[in-house]
N, C-alpha and C positions, 0 to 999 in steps of 0.2 A: 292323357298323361297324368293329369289330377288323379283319377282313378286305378291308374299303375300305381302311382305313387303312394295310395294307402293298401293297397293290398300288399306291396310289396314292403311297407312297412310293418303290417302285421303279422307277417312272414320271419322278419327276421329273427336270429337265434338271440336269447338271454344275455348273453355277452357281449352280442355286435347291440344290441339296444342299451344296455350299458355304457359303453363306450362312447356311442351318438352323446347319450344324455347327459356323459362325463363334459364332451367335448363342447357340447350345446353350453350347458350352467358355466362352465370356465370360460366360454367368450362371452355370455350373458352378465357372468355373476363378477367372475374376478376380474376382468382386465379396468385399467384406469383409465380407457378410452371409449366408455360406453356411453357418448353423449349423441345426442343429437342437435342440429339448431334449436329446436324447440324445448326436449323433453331430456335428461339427465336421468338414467335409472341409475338409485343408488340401491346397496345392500342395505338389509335390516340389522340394527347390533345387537349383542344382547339382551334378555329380558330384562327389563328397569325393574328397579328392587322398589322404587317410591325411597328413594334412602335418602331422600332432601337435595343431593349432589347437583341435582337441577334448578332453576330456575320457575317454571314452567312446566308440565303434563298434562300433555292432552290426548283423550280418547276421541277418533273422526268416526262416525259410521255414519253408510249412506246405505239408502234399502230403496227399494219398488216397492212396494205394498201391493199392486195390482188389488186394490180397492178390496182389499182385506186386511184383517186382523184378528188375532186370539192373545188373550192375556198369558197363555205359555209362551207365545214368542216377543214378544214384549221383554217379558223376562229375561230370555236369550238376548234378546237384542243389547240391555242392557249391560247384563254381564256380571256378578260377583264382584270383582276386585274393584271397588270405592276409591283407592285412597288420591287419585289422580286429581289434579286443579281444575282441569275442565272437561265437559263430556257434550260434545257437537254431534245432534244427531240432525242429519239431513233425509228427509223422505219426500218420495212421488209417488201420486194416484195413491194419495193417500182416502180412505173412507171414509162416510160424514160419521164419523165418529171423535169425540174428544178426545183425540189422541194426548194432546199438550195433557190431560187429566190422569188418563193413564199412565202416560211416562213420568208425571210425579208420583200417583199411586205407590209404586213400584220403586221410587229412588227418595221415598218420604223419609226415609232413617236416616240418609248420609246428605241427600241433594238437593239443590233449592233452583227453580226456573229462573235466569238472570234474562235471560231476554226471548225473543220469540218471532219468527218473522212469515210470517203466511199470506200465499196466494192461492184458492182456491185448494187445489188438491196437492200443492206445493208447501212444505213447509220444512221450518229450520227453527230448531228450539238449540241453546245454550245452558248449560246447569252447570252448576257450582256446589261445592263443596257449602254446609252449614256455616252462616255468618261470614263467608265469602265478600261478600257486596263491600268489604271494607277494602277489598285489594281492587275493586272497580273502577274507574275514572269512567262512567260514559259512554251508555252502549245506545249506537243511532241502528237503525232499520230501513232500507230502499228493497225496491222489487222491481221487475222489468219484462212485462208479458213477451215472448212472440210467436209468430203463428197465428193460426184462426180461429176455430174453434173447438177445439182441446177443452177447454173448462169444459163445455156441456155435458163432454162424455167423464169426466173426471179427470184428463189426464192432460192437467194446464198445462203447455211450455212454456220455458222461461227460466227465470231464475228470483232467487229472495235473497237476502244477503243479511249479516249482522258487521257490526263493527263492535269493536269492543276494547279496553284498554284495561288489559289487566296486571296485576303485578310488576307496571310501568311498563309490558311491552303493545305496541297498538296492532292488535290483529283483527283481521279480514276472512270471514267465510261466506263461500258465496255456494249455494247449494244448487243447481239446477238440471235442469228436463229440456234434453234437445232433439230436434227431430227426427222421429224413427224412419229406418228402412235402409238398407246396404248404399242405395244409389243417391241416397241424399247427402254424401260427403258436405258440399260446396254448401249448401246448405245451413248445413251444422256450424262449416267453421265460418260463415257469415254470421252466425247469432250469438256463436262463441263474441264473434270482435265485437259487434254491437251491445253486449251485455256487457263485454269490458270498459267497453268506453262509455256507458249509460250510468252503471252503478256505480252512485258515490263519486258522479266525476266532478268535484270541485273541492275532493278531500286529498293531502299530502298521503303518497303511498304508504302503504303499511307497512310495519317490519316483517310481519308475517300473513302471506296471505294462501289461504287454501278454498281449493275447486274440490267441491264433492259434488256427484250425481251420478244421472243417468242421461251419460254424454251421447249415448245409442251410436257411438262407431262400433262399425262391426267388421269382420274380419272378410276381406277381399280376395280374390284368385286362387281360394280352395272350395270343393265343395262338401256338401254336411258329412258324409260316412270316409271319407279320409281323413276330416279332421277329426271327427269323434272315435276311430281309429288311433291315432294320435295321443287324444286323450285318453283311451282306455288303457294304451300302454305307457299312460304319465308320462310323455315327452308335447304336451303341450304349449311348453316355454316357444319350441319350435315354430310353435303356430305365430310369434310376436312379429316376425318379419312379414305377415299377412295383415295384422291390428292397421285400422286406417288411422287411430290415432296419432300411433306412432308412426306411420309414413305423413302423417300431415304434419305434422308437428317437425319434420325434417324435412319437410319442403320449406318451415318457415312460415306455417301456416295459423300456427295455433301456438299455444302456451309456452313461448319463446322464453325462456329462462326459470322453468316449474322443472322439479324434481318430482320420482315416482318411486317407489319398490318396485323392484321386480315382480312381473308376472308367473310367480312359483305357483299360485293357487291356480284352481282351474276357470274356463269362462262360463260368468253369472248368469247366462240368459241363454237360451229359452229352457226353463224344465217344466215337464210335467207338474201340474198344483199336485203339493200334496206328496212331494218324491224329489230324489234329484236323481231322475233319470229327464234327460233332455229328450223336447220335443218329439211327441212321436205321433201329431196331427197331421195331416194332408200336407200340411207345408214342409215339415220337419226342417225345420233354421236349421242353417248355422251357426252351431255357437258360438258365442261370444262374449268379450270384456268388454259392456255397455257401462256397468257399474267401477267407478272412477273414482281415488281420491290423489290430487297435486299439489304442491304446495311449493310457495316461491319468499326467499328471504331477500330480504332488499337491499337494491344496488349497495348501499349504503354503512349496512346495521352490521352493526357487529356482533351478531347473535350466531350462536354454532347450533344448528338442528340436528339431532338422530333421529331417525325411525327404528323403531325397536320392533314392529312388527308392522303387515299389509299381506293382508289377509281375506278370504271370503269365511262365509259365516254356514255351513253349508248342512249345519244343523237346523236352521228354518226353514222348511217348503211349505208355509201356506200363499205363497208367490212364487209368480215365475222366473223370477228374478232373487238371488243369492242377494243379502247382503253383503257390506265389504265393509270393512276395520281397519283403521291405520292408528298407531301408536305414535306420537312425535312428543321427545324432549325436549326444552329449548333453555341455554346457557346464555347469557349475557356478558360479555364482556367489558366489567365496569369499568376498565383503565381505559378505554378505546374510545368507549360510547358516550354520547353527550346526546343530551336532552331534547327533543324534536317540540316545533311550535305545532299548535293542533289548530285545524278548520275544519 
């Protein structure tokens, strides 16, 4: 039936695949009922101009490195446009190379490393804008292995985290690598819970807290040439009612009150090194959105988030993993809000 189903999607005429795609994005994109127990897709809003209007901006990117690196994608990674408050970059199976040296190399004119959190091939750096450190209140560091033995080969699991208090708001990134393979769901969201409750548990929640990695769900009850199918004729939104994420995450399983963007862009994993043409080894994966950023504002806070962009980066292939990009503004509501004790 799988294999009906993508032949007969390749099949169809310009106009009926139009219309699919219409009818897909409108119950994806627009309606005001797209939550799940777990996981909230919201839209992305406008490009942020940096016009001050905000409180808070922050640039998220998370990447695989698959134990490479070139100073051209570095550069991509980072991006031209500066003028943002914070710049959170999370990476796995990162290379014994001094990354944290290059991503200042590269960000030496405008950005300054305010914290830094590494586990072996796991790591999570924070930057700040020049003379920044003055909006800082207090940035702590936790890490939380699991699994077995990942570090040897380079590809630690786990998670690293930062905490950080900037511009009077207290945020939370926690960066992590969870265990690969389609059948390892139950797995996954076991280390998910255990990292939650591991990292930083004796500190008052954060107002702002965000999940980047490489959560390695992958996508369930398709197989690889109907979804890639799919993708070629950009109706891969389609494929989101397959992401085990988001069926875990509506079982109640996993990141119960986190928002997402939509899944517009295509899935980050597996491509050819070197191309973004997916898998074409003895295995040929299924593709999929291994690569993840979420982010959850508190019971509590009175703080309004946008995302302004989430996104894959699909101009790097010296991995076989896409990086991903998410843009989030954050407002504060200073009539509302009152001052949180810290531990």
């Amino acid at each position: 039936m799988e294999g009906l189903c993508g032949i007969f999607c390749t099949r169809l005429s310009r106009k009926t695949k139009k219309m699919i795609k219409q009818k897909t994005a409108a119950s994806i994109i627009d309606s005001d009922d797209r939550t799940h127990e777990g996981v909230r897709t919201v839209d992305t809003g406008n490009c942020c101009e940096f016009s001050g209007h905000s409180d808070v901006c922050l640039c998220i990117v998370t990447w695989n490195m698959n134990g490479q690196v070139s100073s051209e994608d570095i550069n991509k990674l980072v991006g031209k446009i500066r003028k943002l408050d914070l710049l959170v970059i999370g990476l796995q199976e990162v290379p014994r190379e001094n990354i944290a040296q290059l991503l200042k190399n590269v960000l030496a004119d405008t950005h300054i490393l305010l914290g830094e959190a590494i586990m072996q091939s796991l790591q999570l750096f924070v930057f700040g804008p020049k003379h920044s450190q003055q909006f800082v209140r207090g940035i702590k560091v936790d890490k939380q292995p699991v699994g077995g033995l990942g570090g040897l080969i380079g590809r630690k699991k786990g998670a690293v985290a930062i905490r950080i208090k900037y511009k009077g708001i207290q945020m939370l990134f926690v960066s992590c690598h969870l265990a690969a393979h389609v059948g390892n769901v139950e797995e996954r969201n076991d280390q998910f819970r255990h990292i939650s409750r591991s990292i930083f548990s004796n500190a008052t929640p954060a107002q702002l807290t965000v999940w980047l990695g490489d959560f390695n769900y992958r996508l369930e009850g398709i197989n690889t040439f109907p979804a890639r199918d799919l993708i070629h004729e950009n109706l891969h939104e389609l494929l989101t009612s397959k992401d085990q994420l988001l069926q875990e995450a509506e079982r109640g399983q996993i990141f119960n009150g986190f928002r997402e963007g939509t899944l517009s862009f295509k899935p980050t994993y597996k491509y050819n090194i070197g191309s973004s043409n997916y898998d074409t080894s003895y295995k040929v994966r299924v593709p999929a959105w291994t690569d993840r950023i979420l982010f959850k504002i508190g019971d509590h806070d009175h703080i309004k988030a946008t995302l302004h962009c989430y996104d894959s980066m699909d101009t790097i292939s010296s991995s076989d993993h896409k990086p991903v990009k998410a843009h989030i503004c954050l407002n504060v509501n200073r009539q509302s809000s009152h001052p949180r004790m810290e531990q």
